[in-house]
mmCIF file of the C-alpha atoms, coordinates in Angstrom:
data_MODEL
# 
_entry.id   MODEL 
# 
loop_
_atom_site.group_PDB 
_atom_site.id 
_atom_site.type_symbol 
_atom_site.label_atom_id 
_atom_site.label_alt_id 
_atom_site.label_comp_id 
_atom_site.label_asym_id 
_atom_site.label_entity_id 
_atom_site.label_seq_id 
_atom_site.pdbx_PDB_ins_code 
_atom_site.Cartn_x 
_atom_site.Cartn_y 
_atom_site.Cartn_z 
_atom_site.occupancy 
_atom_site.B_iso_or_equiv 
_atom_site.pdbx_formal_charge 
_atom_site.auth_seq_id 
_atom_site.auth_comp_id 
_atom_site.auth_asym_id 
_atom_site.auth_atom_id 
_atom_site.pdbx_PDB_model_num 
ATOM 1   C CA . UNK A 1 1   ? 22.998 -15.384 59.614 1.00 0.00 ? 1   UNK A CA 1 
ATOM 2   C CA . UNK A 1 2   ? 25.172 -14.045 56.813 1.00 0.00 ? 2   UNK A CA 1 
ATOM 3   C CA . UNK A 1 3   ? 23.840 -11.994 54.177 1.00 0.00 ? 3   UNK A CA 1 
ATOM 4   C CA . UNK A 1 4   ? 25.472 -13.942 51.534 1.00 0.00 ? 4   UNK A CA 1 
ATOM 5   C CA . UNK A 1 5   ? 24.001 -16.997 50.619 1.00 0.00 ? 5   UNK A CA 1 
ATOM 6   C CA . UNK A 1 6   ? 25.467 -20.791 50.745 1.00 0.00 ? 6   UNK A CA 1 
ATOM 7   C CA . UNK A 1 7   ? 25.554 -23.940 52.631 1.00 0.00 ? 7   UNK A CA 1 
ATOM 8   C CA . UNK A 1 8   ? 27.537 -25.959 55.167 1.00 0.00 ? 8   UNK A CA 1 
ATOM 9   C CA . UNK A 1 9   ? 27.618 -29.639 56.174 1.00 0.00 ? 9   UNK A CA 1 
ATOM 10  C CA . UNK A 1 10  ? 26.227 -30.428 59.505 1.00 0.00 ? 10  UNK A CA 1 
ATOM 11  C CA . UNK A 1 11  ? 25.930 -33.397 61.907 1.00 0.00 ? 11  UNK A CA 1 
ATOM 12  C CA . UNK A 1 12  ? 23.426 -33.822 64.573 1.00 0.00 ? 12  UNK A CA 1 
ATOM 13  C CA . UNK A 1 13  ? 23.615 -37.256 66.656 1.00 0.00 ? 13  UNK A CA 1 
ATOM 14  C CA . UNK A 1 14  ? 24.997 -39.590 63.897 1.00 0.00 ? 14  UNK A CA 1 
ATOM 15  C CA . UNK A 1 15  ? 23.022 -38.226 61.004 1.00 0.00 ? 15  UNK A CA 1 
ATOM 16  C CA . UNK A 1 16  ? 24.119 -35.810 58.681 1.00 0.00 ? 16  UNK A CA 1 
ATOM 17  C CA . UNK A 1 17  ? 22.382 -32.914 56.721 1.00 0.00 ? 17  UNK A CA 1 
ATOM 18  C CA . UNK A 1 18  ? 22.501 -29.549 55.756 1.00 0.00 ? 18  UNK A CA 1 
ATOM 19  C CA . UNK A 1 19  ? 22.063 -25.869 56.965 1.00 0.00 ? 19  UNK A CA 1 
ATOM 20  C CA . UNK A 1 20  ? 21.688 -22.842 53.875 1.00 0.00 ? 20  UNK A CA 1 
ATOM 21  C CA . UNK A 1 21  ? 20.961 -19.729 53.586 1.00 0.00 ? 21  UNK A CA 1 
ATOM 22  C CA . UNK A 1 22  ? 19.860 -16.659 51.513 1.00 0.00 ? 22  UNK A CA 1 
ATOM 23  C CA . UNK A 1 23  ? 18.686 -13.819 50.826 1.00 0.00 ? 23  UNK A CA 1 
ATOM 24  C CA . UNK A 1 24  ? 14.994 -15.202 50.377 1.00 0.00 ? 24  UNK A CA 1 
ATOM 25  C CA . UNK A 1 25  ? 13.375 -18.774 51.097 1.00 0.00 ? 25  UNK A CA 1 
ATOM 26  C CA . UNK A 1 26  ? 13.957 -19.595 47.232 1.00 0.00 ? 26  UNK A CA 1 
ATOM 27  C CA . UNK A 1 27  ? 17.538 -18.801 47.724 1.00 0.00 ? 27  UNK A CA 1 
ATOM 28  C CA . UNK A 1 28  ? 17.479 -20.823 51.092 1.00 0.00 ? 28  UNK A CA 1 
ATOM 29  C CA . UNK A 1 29  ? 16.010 -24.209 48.850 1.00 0.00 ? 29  UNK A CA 1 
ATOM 30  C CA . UNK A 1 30  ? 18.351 -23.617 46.421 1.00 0.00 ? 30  UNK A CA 1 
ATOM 31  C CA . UNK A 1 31  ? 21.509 -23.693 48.857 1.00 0.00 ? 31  UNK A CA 1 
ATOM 32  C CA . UNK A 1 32  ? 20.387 -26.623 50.928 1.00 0.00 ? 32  UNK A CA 1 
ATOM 33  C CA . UNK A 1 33  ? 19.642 -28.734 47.491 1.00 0.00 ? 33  UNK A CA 1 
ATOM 34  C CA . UNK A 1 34  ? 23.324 -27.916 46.204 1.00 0.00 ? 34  UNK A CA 1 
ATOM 35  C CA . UNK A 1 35  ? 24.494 -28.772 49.549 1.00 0.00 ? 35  UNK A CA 1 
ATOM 36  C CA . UNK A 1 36  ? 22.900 -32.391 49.544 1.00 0.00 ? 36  UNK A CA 1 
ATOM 37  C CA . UNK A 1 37  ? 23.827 -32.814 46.428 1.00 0.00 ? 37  UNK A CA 1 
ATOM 38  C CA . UNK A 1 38  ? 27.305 -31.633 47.074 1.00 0.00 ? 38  UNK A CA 1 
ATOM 39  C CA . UNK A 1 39  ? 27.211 -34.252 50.042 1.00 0.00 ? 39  UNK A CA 1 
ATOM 40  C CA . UNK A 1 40  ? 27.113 -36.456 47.003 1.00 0.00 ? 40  UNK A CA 1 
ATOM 41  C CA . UNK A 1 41  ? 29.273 -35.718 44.664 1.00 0.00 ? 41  UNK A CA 1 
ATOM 42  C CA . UNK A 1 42  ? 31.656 -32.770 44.664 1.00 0.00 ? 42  UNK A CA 1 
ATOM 43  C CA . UNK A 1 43  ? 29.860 -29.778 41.789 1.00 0.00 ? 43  UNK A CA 1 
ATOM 44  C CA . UNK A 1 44  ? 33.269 -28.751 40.586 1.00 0.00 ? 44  UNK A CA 1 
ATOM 45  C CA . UNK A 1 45  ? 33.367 -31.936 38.832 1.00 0.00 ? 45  UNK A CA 1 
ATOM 46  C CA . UNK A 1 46  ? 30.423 -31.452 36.888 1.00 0.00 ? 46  UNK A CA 1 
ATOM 47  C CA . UNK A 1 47  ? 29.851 -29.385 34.205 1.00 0.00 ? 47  UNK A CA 1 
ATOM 48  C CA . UNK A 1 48  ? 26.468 -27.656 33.734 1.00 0.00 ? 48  UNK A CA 1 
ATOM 49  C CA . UNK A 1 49  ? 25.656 -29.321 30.351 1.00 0.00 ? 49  UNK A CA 1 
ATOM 50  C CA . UNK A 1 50  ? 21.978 -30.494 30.716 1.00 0.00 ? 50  UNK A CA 1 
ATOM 51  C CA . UNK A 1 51  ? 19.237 -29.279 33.234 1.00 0.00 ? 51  UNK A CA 1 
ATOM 52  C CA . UNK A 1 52  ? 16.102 -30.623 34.761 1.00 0.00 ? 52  UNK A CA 1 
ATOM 53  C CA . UNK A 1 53  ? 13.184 -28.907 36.080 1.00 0.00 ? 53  UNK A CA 1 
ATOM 54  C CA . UNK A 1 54  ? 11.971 -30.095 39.726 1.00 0.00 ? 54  UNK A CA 1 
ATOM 55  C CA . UNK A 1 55  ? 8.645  -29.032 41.446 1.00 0.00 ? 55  UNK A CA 1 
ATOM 56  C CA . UNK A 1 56  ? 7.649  -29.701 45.188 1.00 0.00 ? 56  UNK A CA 1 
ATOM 57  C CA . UNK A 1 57  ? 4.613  -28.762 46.949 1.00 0.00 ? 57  UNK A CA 1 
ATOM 58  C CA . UNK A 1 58  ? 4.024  -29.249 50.942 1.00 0.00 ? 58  UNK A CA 1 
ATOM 59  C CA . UNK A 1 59  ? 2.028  -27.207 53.431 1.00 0.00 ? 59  UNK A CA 1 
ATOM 60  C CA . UNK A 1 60  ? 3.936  -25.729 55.369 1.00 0.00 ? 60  UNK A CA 1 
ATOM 61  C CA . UNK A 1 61  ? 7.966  -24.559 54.843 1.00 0.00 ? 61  UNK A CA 1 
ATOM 62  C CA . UNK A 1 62  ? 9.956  -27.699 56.337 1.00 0.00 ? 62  UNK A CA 1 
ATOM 63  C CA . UNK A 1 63  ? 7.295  -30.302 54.435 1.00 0.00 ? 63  UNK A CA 1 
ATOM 64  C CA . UNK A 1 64  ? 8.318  -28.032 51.269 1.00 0.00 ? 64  UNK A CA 1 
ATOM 65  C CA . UNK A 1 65  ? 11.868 -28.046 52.031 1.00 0.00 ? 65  UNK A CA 1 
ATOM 66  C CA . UNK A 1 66  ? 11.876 -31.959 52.459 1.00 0.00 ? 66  UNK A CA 1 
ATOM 67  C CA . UNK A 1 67  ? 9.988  -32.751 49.541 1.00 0.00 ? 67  UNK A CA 1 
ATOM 68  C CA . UNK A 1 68  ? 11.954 -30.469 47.325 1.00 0.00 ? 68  UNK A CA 1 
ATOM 69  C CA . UNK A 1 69  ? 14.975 -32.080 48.381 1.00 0.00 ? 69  UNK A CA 1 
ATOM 70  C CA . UNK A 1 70  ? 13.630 -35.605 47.985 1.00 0.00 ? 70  UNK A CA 1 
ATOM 71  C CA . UNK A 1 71  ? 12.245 -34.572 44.125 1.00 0.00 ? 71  UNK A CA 1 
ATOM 72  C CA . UNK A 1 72  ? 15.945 -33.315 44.053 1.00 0.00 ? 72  UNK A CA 1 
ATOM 73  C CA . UNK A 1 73  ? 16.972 -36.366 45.017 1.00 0.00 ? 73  UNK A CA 1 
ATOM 74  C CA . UNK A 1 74  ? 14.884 -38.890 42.652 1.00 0.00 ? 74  UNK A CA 1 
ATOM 75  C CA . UNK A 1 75  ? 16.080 -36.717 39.673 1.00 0.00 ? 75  UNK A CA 1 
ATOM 76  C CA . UNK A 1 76  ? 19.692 -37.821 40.822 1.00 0.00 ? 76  UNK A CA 1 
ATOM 77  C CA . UNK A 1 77  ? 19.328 -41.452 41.780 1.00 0.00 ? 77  UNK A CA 1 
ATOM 78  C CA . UNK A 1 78  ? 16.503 -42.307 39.266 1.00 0.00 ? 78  UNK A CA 1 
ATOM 79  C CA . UNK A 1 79  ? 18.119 -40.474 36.077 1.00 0.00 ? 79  UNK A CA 1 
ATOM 80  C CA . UNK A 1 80  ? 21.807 -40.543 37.360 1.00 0.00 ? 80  UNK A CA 1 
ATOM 81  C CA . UNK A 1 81  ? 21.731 -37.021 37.311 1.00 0.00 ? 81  UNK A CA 1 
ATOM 82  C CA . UNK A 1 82  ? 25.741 -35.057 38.312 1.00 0.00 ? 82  UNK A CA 1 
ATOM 83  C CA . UNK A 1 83  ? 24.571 -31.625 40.239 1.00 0.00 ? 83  UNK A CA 1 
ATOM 84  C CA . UNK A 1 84  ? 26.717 -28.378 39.477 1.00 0.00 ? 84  UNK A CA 1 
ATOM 85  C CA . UNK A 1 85  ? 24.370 -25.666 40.180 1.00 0.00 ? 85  UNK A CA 1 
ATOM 86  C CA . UNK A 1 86  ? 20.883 -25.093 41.289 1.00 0.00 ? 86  UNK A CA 1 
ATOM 87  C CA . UNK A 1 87  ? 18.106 -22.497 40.574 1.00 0.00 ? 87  UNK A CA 1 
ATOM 88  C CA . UNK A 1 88  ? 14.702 -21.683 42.275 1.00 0.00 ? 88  UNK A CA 1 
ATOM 89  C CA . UNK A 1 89  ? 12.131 -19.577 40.609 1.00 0.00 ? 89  UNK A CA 1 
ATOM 90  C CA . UNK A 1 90  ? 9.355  -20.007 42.544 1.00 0.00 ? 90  UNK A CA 1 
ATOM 91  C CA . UNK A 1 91  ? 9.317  -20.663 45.971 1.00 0.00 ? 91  UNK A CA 1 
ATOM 92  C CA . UNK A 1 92  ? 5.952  -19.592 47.563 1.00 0.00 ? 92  UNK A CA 1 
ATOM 93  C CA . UNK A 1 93  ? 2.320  -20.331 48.553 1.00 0.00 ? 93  UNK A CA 1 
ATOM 94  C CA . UNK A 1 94  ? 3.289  -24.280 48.967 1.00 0.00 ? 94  UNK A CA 1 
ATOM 95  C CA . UNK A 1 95  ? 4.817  -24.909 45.998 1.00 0.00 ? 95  UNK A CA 1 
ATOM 96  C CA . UNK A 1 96  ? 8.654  -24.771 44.777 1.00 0.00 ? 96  UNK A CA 1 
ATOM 97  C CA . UNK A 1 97  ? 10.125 -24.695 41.255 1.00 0.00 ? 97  UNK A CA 1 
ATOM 98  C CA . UNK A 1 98  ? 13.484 -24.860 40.233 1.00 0.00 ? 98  UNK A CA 1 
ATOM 99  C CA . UNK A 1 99  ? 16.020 -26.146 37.453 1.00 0.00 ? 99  UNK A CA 1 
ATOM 100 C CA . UNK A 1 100 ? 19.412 -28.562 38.367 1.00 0.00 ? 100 UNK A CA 1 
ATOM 101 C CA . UNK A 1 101 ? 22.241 -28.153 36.190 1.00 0.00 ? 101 UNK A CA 1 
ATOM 102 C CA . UNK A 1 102 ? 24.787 -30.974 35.371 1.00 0.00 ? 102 UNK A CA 1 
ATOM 103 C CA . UNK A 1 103 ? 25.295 -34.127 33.275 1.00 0.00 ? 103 UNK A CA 1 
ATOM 104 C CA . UNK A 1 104 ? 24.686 -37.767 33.382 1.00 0.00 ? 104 UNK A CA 1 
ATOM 105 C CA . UNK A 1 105 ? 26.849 -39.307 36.248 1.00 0.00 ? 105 UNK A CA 1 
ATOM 106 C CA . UNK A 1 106 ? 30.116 -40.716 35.273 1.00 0.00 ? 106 UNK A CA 1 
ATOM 107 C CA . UNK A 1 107 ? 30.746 -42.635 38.108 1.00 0.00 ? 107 UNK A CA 1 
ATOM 108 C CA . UNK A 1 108 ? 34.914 -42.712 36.938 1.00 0.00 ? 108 UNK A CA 1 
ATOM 109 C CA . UNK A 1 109 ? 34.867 -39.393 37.187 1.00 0.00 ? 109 UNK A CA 1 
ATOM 110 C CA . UNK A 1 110 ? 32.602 -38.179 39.569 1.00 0.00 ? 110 UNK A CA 1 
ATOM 111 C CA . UNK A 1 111 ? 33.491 -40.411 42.483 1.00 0.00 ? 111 UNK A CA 1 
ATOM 112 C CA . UNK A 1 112 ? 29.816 -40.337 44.211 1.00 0.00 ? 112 UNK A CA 1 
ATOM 113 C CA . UNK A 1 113 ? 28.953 -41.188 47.834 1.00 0.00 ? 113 UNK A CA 1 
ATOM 114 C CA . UNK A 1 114 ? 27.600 -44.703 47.652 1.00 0.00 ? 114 UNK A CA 1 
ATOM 115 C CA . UNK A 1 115 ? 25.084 -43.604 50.221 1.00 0.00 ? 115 UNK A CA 1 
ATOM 116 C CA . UNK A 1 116 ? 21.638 -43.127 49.409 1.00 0.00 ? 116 UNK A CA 1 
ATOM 117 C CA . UNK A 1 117 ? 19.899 -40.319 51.379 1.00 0.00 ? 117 UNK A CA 1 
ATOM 118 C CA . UNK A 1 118 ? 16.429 -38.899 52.109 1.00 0.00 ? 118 UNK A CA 1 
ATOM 119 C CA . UNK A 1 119 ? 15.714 -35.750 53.374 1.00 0.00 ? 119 UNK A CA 1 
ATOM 120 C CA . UNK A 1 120 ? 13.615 -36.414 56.562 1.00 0.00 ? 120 UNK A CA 1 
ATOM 121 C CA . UNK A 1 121 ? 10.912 -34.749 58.745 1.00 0.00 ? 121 UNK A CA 1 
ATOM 122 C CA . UNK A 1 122 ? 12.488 -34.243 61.857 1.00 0.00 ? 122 UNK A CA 1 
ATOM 123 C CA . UNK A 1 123 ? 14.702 -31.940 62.698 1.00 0.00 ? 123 UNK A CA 1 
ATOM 124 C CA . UNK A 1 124 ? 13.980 -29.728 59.350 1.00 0.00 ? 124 UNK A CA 1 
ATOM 125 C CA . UNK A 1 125 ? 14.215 -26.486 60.207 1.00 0.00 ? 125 UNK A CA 1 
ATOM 126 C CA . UNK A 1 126 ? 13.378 -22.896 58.569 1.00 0.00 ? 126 UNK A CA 1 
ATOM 127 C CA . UNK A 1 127 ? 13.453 -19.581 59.931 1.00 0.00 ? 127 UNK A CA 1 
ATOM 128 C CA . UNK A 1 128 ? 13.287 -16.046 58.005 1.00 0.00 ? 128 UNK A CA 1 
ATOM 129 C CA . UNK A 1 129 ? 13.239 -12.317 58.664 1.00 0.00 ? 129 UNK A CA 1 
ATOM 130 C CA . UNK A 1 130 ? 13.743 -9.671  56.702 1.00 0.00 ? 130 UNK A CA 1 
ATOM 131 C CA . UNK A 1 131 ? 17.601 -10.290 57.052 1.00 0.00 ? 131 UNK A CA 1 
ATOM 132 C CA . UNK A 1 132 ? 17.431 -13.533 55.209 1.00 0.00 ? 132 UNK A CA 1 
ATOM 133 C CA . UNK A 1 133 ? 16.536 -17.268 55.361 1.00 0.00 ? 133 UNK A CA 1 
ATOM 134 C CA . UNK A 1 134 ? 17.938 -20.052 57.073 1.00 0.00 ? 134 UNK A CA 1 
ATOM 135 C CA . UNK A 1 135 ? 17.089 -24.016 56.775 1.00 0.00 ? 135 UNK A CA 1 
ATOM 136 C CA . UNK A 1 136 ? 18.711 -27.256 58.040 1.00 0.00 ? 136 UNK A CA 1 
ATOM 137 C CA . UNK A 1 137 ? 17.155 -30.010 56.843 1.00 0.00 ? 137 UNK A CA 1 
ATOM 138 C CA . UNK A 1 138 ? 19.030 -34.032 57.931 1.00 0.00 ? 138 UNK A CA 1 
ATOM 139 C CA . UNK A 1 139 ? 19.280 -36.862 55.587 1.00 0.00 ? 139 UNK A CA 1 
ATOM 140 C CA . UNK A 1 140 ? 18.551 -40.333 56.736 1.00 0.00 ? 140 UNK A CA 1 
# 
């Protein structure tokens, strides 16, 4: 697992998704949200104008993972909400906090994935040591 942190498409079966990594588990969350979102629409297109605050809480790691993705998600599909950059704060004891940076989607511009996703259940993954995080989460 690098050290660095980031994100790269994935494909298991027919369904895509997502594997990121950092540093820490907020790190982690942060990459694998930018890296739906980037499934989406492509970041460098978007400029960091607004933001919106998203909180997720789940029991265990992967059911925080997924539902932080999914809150991601509903910000983008319910507000039409362009991703350039994401941020987690707080990423511990079941809950995670973070802020999306963008603008309101200009579909002209933008050119987004007419595909609506969902982060699901199965096959979410996370794993960390003391060298870093890693979590793949699929989108259905």
């Amino acid at each position: 697992m690098p050290a660095e942190r980031g994100y790269e498409a994935i494909t298991l079966g027919t369904r895509a998704g997502v594997r990121a990594w950092g540093e820490t588990v907020a790190e982690a969350f942060a990459e694998a949200a930018l890296g739906v979102f980037a499934s989406i629409v492509n970041p460098e297109t978007v400029d960091p104008r607004e933001s919106r605050e998203v909180r997720a809480q789940g029991d265990t790691v992967e059911t925080l993972l997924v539902t932080w993705i999914n809150e991601c998600l509903y910000v983008h599909e319910i507000e039409g909400f362009a991703v350039q950059r994401v941020d987690v704060d707080t990423c511990a004891d079941g809950v995670v906090h973070g802020t999306l940076w963008g603008e309101e989607l200009d579909r002209d511009r933008h050119h987004p994935s007419p595909t609506t996703r969902t982060a699901m259940f199965d096959a979410v993954e996370a794993t960390g040591s003391d060298a870093g995080w890693s979590v793949r989460v699929l989108l259905g």
